[in-house]
C-alpha positions in Angstrom: 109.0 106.3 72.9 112.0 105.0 74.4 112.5 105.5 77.9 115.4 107.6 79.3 117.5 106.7 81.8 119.3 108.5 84.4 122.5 107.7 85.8 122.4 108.5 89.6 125.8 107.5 91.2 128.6 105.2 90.0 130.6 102.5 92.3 133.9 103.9 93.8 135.1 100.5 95.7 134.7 98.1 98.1 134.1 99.6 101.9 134.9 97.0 104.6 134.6 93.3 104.1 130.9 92.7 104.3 130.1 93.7 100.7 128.8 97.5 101.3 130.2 99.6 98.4 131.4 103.6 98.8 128.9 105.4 95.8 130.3 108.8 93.9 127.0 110.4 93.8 125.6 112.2 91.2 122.1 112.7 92.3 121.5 115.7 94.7 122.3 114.0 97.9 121.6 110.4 100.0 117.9 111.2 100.5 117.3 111.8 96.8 119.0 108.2 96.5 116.7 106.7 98.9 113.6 106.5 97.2 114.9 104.0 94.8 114.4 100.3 95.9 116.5 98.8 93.1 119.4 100.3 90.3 120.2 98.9 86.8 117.0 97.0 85.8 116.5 95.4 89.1 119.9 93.9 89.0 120.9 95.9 92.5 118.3 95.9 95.5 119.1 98.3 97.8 119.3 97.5 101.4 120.8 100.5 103.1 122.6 104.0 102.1 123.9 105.9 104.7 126.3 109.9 103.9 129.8 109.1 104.2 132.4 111.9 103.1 130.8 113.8 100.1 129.3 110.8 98.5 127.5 107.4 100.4 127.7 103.9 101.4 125.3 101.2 100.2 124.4 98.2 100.8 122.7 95.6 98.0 121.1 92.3 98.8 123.5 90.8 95.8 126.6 91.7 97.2 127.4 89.7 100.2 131.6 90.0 100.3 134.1 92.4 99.4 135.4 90.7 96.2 131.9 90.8 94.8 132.2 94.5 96.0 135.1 95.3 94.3 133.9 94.2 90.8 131.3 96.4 91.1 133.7 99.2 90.8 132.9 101.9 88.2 129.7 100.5 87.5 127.2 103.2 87.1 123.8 103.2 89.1 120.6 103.6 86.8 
C-alpha cells in the first residue's frame, strides 16, 4: 500500500537575509508544524518555526542565504 502524503505548508518567500523562509500554512497552526523534524523526504531539516502574521517563519539547516531562500518559493512542505 502506497503511502500518502500530506502537504502541510507551502514556501511563500524569502524573510530577511539569513535564509529563514515565511510558510503559508496549511496544517492547523505552528505547534501542529513542530513535531516534524524534516519535510520532503528529509530534503528540509527543520531548525526553528516561530507564528508570524497568519502563517510562520522557519528555518532549515539547508538554507543558509536568502537566494537559496528565494528558490524555495512555492515549494510545498510534505
Amino acid at each position: 500500500m502506497a503511502q500518502k502524503t500530506v502537504t502541510l505548508a507551502a514556501v511563500a518567500g524569502a524573510h530577511g537575509v539569513t535564509g529563514d523562509v515565511r510558510l503559508k500554512l496549511f496544517a492547523e497552526s505552528v505547534d501542529s508544524l513542530k513535531r516534524y523534524k524534516s519535510f520532503n523526504d528529509g530534503a528540509l531539516t527543520l531548525k526553528s518555526l516561530r507564528p508570524h502574521k497568519g502563517g510562520a517563519i522557519a528555518r532549515f539547516a539547508e538554507i543558509t542565504d536568502r537566494n537559496a531562500a528565494e528558490a524555495l518559493r512555492s515549494t510545498l512542505l510534505t
